[in-house]
Backbone bond lengths (Angstrom), bond angles and torsions (degrees), N, CA, C in turn:
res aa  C-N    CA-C-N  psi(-1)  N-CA   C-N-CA  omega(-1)  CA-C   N-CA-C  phi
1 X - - - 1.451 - - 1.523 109.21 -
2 X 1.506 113.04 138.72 1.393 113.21 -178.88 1.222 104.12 -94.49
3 X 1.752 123.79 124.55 1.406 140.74 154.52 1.572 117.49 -34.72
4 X 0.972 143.42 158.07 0.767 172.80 107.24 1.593 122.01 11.72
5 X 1.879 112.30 -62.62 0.827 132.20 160.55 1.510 97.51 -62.57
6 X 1.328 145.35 -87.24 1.565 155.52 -146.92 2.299 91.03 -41.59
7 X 1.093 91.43 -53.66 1.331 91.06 -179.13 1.603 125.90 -52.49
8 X 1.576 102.47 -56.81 1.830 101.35 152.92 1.093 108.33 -30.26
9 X 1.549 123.80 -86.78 1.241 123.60 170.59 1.378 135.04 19.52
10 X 1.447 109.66 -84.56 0.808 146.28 156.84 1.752 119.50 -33.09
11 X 1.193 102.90 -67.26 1.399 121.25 -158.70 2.019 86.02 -80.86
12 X 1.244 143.71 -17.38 1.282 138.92 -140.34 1.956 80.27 -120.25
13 X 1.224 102.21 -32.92 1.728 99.35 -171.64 1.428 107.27 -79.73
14 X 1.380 115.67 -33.61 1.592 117.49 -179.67 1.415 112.29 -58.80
15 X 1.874 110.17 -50.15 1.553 120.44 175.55 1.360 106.11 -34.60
16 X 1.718 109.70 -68.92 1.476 119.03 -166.03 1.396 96.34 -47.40
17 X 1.687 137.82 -70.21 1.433 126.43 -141.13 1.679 97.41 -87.31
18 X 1.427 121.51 14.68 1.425 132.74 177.58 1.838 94.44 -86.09
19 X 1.452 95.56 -51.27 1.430 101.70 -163.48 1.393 91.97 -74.81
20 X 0.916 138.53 -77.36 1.654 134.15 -171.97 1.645 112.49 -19.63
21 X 1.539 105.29 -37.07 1.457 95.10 -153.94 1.796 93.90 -94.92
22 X 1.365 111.45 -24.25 1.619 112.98 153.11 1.222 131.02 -40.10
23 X 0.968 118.94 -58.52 1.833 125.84 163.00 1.270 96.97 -58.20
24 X 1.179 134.47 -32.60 1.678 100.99 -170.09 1.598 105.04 -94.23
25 X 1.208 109.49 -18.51 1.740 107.27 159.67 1.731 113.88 -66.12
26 X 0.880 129.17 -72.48 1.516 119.75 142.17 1.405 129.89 21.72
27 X 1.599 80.11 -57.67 2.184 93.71 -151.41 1.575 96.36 -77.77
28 X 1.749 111.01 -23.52 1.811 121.04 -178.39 1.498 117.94 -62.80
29 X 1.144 109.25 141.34 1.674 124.68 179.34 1.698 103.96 -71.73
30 X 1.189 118.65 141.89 1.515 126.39 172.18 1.281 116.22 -111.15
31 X 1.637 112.91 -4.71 1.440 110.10 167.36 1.695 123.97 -90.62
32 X 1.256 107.16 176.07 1.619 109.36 -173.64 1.650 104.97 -88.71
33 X 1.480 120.70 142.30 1.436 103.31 -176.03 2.048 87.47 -128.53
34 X 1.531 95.60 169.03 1.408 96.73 -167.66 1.806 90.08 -137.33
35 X 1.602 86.42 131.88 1.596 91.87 176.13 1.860 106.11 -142.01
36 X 1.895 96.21 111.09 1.432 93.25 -155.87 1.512 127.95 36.76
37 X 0.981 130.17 -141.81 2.074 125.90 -155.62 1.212 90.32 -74.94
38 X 1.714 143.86 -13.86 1.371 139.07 -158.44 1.493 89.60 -105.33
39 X 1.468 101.83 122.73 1.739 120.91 166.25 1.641 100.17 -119.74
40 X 1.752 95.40 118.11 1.697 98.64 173.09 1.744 106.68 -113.23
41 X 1.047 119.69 129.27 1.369 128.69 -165.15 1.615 78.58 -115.52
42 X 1.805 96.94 123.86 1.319 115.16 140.11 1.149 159.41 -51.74
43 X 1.487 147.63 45.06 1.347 137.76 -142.29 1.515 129.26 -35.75
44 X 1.288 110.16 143.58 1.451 105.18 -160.77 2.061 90.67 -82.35
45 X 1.529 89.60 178.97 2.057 92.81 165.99 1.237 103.48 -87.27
46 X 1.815 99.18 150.88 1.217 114.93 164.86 1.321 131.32 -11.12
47 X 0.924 135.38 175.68 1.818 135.47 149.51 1.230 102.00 -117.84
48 X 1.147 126.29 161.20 1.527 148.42 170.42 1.709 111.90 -45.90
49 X 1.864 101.21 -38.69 1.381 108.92 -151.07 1.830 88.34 -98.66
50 X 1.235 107.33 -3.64 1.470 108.08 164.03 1.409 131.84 -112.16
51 X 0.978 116.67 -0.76 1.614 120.12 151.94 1.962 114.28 -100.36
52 X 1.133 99.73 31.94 1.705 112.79 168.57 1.335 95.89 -137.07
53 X 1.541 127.84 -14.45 1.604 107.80 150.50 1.374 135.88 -87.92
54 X 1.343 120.59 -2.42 1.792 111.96 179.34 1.389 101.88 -62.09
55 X 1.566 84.06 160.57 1.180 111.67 -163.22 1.601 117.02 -86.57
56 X 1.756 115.62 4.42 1.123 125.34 172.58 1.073 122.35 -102.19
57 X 1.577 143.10 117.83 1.307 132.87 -157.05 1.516 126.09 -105.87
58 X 1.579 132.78 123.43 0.799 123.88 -147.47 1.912 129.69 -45.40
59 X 1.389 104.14 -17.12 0.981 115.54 175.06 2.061 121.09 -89.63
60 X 1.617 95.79 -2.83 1.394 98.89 168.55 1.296 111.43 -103.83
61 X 1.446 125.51 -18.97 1.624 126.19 166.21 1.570 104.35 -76.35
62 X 1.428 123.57 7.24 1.168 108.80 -159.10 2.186 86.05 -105.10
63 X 1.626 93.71 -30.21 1.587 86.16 171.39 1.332 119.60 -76.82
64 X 1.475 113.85 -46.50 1.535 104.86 176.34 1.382 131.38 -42.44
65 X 1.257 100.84 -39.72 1.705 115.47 176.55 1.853 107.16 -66.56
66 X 1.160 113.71 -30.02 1.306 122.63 -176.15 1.473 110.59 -89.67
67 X 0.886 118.21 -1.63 1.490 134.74 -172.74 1.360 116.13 -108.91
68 X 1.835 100.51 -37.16 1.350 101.84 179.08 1.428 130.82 -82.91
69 X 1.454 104.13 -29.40 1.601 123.84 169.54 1.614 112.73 -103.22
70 X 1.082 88.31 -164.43 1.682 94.40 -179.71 1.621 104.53 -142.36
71 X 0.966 127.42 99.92 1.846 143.31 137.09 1.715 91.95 -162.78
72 X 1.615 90.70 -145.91 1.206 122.90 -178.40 1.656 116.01 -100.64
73 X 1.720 111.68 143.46 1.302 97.07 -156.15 1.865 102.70 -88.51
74 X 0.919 124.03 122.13 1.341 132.25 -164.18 1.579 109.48 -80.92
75 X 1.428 110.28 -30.47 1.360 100.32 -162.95 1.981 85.13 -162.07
76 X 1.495 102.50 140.12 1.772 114.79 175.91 1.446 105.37 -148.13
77 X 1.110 132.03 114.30 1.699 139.77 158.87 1.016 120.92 -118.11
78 X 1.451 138.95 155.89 1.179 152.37 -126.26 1.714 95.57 -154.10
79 X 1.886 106.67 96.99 1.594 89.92 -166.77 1.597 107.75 -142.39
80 X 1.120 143.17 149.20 0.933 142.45 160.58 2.079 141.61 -67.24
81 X 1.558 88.64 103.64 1.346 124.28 -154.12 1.493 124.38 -78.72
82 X 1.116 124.59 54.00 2.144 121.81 -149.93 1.108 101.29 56.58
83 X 1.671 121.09 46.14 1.546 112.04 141.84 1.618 89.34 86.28
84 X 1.802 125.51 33.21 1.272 106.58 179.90 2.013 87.42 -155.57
85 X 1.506 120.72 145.55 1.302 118.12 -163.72 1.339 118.14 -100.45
86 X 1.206 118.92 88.63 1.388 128.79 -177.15 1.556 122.36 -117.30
87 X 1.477 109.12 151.86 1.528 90.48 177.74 1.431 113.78 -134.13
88 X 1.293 94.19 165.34 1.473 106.69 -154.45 1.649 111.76 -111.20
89 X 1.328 108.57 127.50 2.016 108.38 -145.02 1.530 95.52 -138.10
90 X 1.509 114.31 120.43 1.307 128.56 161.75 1.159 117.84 -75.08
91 X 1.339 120.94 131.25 2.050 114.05 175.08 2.069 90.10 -125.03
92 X 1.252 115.56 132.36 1.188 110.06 159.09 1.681 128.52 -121.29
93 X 0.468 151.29 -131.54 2.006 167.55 -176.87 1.476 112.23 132.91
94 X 1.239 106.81 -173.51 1.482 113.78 -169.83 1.508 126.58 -58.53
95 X 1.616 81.49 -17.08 1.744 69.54 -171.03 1.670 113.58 -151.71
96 X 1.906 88.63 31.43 1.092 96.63 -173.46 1.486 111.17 -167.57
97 X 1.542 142.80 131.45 1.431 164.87 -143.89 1.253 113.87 -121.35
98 X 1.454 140.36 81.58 1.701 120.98 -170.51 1.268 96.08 -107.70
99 X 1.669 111.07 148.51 1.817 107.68 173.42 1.863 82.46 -142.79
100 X 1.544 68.14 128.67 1.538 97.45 159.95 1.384 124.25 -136.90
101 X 1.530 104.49 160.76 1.756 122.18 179.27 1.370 97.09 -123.14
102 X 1.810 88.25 133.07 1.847 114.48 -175.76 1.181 109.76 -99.26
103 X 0.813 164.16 144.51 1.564 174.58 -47.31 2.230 87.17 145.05
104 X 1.325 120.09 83.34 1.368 97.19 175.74 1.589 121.10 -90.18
105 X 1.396 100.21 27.53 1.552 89.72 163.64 1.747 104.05 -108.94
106 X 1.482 116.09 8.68 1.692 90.44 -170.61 1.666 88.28 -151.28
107 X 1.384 131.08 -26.12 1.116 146.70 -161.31 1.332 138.91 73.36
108 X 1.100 106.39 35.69 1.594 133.64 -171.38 1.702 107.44 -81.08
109 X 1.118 107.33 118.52 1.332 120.93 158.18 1.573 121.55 -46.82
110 X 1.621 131.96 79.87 1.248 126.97 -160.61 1.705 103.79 -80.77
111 X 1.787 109.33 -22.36 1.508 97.36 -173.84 1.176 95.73 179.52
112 X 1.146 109.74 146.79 1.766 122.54 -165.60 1.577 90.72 -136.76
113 X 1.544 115.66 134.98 1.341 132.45 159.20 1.832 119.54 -113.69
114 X 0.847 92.90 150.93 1.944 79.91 -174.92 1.276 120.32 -162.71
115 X 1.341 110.50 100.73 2.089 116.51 -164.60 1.761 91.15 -85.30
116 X 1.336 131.96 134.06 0.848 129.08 138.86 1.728 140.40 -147.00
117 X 0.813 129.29 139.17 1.246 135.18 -165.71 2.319 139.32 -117.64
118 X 0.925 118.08 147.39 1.531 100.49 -159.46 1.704 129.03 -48.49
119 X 1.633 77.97 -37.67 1.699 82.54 171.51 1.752 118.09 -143.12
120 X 1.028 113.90 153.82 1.656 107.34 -175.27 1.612 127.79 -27.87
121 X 0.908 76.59 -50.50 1.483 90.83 -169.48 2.068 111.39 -76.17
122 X 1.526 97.23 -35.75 2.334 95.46 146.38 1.808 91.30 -38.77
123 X 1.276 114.81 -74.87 1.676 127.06 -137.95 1.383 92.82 -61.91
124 X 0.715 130.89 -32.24 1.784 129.42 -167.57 1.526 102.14 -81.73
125 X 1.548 103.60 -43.54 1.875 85.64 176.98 1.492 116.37 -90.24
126 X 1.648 100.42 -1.99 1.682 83.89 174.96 1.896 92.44 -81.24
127 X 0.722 103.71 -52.32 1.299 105.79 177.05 1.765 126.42 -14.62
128 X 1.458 97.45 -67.82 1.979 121.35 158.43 1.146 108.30 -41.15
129 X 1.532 110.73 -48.52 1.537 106.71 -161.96 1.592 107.01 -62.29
130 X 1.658 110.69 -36.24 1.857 124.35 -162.11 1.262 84.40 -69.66
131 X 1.257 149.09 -45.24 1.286 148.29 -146.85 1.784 104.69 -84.07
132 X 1.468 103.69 -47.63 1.760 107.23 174.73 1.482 100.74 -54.96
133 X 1.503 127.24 -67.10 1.406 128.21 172.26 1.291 118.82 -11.37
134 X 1.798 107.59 -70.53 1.493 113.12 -166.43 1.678 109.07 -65.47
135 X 1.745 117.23 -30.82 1.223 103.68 155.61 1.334 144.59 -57.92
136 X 1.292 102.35 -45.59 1.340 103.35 158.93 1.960 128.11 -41.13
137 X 1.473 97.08 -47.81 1.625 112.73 178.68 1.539 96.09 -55.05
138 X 1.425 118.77 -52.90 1.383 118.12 -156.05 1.280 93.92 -77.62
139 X 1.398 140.13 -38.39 1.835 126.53 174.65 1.129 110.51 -50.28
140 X 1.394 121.90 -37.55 1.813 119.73 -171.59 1.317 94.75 -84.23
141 X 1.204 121.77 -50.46 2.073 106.72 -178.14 1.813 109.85 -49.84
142 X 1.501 111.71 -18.69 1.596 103.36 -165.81 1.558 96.43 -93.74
143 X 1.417 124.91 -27.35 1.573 113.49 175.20 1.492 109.73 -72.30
144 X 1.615 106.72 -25.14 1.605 96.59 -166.27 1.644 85.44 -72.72
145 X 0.708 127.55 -61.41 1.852 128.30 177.80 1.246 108.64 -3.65
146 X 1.444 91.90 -69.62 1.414 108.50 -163.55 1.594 117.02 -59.43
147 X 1.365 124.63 -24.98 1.080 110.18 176.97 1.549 95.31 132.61
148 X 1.833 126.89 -26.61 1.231 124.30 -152.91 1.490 111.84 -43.80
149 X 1.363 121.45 -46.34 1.247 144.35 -134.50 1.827 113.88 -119.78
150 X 1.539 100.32 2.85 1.347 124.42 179.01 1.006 147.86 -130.68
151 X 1.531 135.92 111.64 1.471 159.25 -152.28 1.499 97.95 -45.11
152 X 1.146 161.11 110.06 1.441 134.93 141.76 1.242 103.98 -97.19
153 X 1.631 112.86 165.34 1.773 131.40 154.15 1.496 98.93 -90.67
154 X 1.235 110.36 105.63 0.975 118.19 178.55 1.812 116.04 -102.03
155 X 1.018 100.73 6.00 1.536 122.48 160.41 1.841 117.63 -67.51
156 X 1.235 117.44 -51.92 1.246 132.07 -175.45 1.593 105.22 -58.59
């Protein structure tokens, strides 16, 4: 049985690698750039009114994902992926976390991840441990921010 806590967990690690992968959608150009006779046009993001049209419905990514792992599916969103609509589905059990990405135009399993361990309580500290990591990652992303680690002209 999944705790309570394991589920935060869970649900607090997806946010973070949700948010990470936001900024890096973000960080992309939406204009067209031209290099000699080769013009590469960037695709813009989704619209709202196009990730409520794929053709996969939340309740059929909800079997595949359930089909593909083994617990209960903890967590399913519907998100925009390099400009392509897939969603991204937690399955957990006792002693084990699977995340996968659906392909929501066809329902294809694009990638399955899967921590698991002998008994709950392994899974919970491997679990803690991924979570110290991503803090750690996120302290070094906030100095590089900050400037720690970077030259300016601070003259200009």
């Amino acid at each position: 049985m999944i705790t309570r806590t394991t589920t935060t967990i869970v649900l607090t690690a997806a946010l973070i690698a949700g948010g990470f992968a936001a900024q890096s959608l973000q960080a992309q150009e939406t204009t067209p750039t031209t290099t000699g006779e080769l013009t590469q046009a960037v695709a813009e993001e989704m619209t709202f009114a196009d990730l409520l049209a794929v053709p996969v419905s939340f309740a059929q990514a909800s079997e595949i994902a359930q089909g593909t792992a083994e617990g209960r599916l903890i967590e399913l969103s519907l998100e925009d992926f390099e400009d392509a609509p897939v969603y991204f589905a937690v399955i957990g059990s006792a002693t084990s976390v699977s995340e996968l990405m659906i392909d929501a135009n066809d329902g294809t399993v694009m990638s399955t991840f899967t921590q698991s361990a002998d008994t709950p309580a392994l899974l919970q500290k491997l679990m803690d441990d991924d979570l110290d990591d991503l803090d750690e990652f996120a302290a070094l992303m906030d100095d590089y921010d900050d400037g720690d680690d970077c030259e300016h002209d601070h003259d200009s």
